[in-house]
C-alpha positions in Angstrom: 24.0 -5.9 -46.6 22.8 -5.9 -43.3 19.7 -7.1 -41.8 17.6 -4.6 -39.2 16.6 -6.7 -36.6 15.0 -4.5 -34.4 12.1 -5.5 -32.5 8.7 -3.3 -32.2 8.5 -1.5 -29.1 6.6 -4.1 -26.7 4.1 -2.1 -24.8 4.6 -1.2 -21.0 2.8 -3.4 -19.1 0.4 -1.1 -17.6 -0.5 1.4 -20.8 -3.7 2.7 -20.4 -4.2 2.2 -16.9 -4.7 4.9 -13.9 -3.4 4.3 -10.9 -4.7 7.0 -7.9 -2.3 7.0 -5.0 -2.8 8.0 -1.7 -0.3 9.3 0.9 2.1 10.1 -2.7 3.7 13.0 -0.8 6.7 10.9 0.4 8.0 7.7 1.1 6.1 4.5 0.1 3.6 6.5 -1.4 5.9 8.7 -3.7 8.1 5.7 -5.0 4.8 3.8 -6.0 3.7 6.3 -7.7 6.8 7.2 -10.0 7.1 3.3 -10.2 3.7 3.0 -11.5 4.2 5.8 -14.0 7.3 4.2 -15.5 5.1 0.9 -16.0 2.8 2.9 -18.1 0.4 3.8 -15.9 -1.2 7.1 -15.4 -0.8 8.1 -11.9 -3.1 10.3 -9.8 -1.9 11.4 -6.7 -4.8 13.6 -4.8 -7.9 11.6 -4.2 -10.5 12.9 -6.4 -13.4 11.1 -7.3 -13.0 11.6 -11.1 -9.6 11.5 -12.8 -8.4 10.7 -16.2 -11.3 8.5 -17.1 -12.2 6.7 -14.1 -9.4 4.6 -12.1 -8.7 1.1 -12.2 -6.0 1.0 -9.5 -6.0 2.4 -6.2 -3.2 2.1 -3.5 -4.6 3.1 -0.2 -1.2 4.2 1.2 -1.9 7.2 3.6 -1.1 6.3 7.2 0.5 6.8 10.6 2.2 5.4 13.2 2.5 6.7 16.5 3.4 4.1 19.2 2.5 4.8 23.3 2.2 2.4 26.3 -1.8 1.6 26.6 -1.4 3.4 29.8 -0.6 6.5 28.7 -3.9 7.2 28.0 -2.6 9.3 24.7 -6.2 9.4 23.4 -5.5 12.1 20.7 -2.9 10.0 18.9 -5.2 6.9 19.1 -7.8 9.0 17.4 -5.4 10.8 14.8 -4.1 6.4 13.6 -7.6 5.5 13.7 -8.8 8.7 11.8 -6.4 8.0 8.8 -5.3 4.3 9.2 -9.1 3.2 9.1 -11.7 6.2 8.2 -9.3 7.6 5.7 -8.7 3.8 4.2 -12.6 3.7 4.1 -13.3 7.1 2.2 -11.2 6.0 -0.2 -12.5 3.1 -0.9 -16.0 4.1 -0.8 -14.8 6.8 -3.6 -13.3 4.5 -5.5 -14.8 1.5 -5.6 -17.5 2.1 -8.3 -14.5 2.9 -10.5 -12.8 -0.1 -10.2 -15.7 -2.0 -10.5 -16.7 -0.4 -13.7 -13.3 -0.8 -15.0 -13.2 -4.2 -14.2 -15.9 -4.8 -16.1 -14.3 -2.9 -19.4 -11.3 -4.1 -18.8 -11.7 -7.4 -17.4 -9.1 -6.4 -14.3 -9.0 -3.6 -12.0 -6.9 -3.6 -8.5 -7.2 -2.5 -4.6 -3.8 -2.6 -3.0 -3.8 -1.6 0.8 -0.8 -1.3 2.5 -1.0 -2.8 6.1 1.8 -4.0 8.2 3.6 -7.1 9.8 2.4 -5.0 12.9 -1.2 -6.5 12.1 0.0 -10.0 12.5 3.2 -9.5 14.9 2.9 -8.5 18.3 4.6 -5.0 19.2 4.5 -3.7 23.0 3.3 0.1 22.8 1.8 -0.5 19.7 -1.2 -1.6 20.2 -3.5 0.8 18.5 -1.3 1.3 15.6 -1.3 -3.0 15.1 -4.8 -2.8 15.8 -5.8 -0.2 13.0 -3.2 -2.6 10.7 -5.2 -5.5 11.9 -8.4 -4.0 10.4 -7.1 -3.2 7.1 -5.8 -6.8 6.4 -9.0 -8.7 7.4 -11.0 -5.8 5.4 -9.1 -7.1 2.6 -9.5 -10.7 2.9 -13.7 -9.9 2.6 -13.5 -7.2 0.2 -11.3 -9.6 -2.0 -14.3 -12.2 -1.5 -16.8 -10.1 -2.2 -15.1 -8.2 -5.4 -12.9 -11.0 -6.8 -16.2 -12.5 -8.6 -16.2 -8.9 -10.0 -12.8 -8.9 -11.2 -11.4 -6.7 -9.0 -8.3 -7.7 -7.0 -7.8 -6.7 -3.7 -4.2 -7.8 -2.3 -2.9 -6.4 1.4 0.8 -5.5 1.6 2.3 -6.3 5.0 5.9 -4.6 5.3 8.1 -5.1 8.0 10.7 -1.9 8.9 11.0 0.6 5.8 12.9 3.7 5.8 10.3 6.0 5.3 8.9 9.5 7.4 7.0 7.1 9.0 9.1 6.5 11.9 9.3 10.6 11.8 5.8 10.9 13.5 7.0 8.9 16.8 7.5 11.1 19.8 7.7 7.6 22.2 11.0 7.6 23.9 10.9 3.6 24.1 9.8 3.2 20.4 12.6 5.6 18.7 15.2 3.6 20.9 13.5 0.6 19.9 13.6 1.7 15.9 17.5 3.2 16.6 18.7 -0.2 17.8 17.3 -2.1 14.9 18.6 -0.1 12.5 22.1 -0.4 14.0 21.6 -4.7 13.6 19.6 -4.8 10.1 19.1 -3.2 6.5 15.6 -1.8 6.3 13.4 -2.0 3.3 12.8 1.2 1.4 10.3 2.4 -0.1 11.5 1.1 -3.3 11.5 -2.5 -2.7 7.8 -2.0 -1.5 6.9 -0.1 -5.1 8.4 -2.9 -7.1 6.2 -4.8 -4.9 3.2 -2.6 -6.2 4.2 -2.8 -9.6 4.5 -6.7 -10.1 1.3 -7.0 -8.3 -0.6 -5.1 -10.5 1.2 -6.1 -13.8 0.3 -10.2 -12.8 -2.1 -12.0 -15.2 -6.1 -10.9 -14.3 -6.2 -14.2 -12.9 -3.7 -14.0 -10.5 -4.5 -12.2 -6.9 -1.8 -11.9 -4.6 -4.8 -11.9 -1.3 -1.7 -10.9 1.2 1.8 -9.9 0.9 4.0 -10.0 3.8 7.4 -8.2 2.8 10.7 -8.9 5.5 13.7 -7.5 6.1 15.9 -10.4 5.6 16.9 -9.6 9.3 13.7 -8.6 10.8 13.1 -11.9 12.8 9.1 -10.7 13.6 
């Protein structure tokens, strides 16, 4: 006679939540997303203001990189990083905050992941702007995480180092792709993967845990 000793099926750990992602098309974006939907979560990937219920995860992800010497006066690409990296970041959070609030509340957790960079606490020559607009979204963090914690509402920033995404894609400086050829040539990059694991145990940590700021190496990336 044998003995079944099959267990129930344990729950994914993020049933019954949903996730909106921004910048899903590709890369970082796109992996968090499809790691977030095999956690249990339901994902959203276009940034409406009304999905599924109301949202109780948001990962601001859309972003660009476009490095320049300060003296090339290369005003439209400051504008276009400063557009996304910063208003874009913004819009969604004005969106989405009242969701996450109100989930929080239900809930008892909710969770504001942006992704910023090593850029905002490295220095970078030619990437000033870029840094700068990295900068912002890590020290918004740090208050928004102060003023929303009491609410329940994590707020963690993600700081990568080099990832192998279509990020590097936008850069038209000469100095910057040689820059980004030579270190691939001496170290493994992230990928996208390794920073959507990083998503995932984030937002799967007790509701009173809050990872405030990630920073997230290549184990040869020296700064």
């Amino acid at each position: 006679m044998s003995t079944n000793t099959t267990s129930p099926t344990q729950p994914l750990p993020l049933a019954g939540r949903v996730a909106v992602v921004t910048g899903a098309s590709s890369g970082i974006g796109e992996a968090s997303a499809e790691h977030l939907a095999s956690l249990g979560a339901r994902v959203v990937v276009l940034a409406r203001r009304a999905e599924l219920g109301g949202a109780d995860l948001l990962l601001n992800n859309a972003g660009v990189m476009l490095p320049a010497p300060i003296e090339e006066l290369a005003a439209d690409q400051w504008k276009q990083q400063i557009d996304l990296n910063i208003t874009g970041l913004m819009n969604a959070i004005g969106a989405f905050t009242p969701q996450l609030v109100a989930a929080a509340a239900e809930r008892g957790v909710a969770d504001l992941i942006n992704t910023s960079s090593i850029a905002a606490q490295n220095i970078f020559p030619n990437f000033a702007v870029y840094s700068g607009t990295k900068a912002y979204v890590t020290h918004l963090s740090r208050h928004l995480r102060a003023e929303l914690g009491a609410k329940k509402v994590r707020v963690s920033a993600l700081e990568p180092g080099i990832v192998g995404t279509e990020l590097q894609g936008h850069v038209t400086d000469q100095g910057a792709l040689d820059w980004l050829a030579g270190s691939k040539e001496t170290m493994e990059w992230l990928t996208a993967q390794d920073i959507a694991k990083t998503v995932g145990f984030i937002a799967t940590l007790p509701p009173r845990v809050n990872l405030q700021q990630v920073t997230i190496m290549p184990t040869g990336q020296a700064a």
